[in-house]
SEMI-653360 format. One record per residue: y, z, x of N, C-alpha, C in turn. Coordinates in steps of 0.1 Angstrom, whole numbers, plus 2048, in hexadecimal, padded with zeros to 3 digits. Last residue first. Layout:
N
YZXYZXYZX;...
***
This chain:
55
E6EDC2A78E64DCCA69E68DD6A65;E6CDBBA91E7ADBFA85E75DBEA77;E57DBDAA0E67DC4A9FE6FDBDA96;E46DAAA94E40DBCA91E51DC1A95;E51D91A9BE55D96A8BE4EDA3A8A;E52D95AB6E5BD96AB0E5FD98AA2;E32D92AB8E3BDA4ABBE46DA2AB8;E2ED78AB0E2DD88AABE32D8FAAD;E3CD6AAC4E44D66AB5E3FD78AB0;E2BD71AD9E36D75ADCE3FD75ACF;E13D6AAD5E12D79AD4E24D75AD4;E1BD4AACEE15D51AC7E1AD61AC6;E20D4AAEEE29D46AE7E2AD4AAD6;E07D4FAF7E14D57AFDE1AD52AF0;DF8D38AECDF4D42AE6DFCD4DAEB;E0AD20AFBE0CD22AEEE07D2EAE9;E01D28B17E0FD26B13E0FD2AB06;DE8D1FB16DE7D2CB1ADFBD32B13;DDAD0AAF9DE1D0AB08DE6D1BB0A;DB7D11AF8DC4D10AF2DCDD15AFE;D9ED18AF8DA1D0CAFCDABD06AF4;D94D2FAF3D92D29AE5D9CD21AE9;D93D3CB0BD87D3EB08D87D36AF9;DAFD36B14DA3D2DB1ED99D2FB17;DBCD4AB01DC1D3EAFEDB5D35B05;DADD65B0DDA8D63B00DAED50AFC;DB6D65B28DAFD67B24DA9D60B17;DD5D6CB20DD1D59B28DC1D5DB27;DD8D80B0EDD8D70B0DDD6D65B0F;DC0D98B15DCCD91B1ADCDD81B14;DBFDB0AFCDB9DA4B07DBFD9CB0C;DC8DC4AEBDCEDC2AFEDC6DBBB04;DC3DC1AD1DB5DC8AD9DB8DC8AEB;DD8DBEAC7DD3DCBABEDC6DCFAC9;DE4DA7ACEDEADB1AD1DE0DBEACE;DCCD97ACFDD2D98AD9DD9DA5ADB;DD0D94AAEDC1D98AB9DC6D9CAC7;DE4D8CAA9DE2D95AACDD6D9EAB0;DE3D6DAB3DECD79ABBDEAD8AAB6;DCDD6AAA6DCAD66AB5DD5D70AB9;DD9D6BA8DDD1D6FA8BDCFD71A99;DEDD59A8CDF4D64A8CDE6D6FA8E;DE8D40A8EDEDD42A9ADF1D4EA97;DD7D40A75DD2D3FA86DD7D47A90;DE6D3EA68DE4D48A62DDBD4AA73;DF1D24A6ADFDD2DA6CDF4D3CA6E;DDED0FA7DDE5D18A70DEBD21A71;DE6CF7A94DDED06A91DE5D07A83;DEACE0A9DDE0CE2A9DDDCCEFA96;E09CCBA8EE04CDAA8BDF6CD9A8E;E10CB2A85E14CB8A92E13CC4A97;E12CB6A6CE0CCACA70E0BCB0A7E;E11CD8A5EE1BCC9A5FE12CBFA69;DFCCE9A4CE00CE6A53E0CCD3A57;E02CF5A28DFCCEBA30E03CE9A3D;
***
């Protein structure tokens, strides 16, 4: 269960980043078209590619 201070699910914010990664749409793209700050969905792809490196 999300913490009080949590708009996305975990399964969300992993789902949006790797959409991103797997189709090279660009972020700020895809963050303005599902009116989410442009910052936070970077912030997203960026936690991913750190847990795909060190897998």
């Amino acid at each position: 269960m999300a913490r009080r201070n949590e708009k996305y699910s975990k399964e969300m914010k992993e789902q949006i980043a790797a959409f991103i990664l797997e189709t090279g749409k660009s972020a700020t793209k895809t963050a303005k078209e599902m009116g989410i700050d442009v910052n936070t969905v970077c912030r997203w792809v960026r936690d991913l590619k750190i847990i795909i490196m060190t897998v």
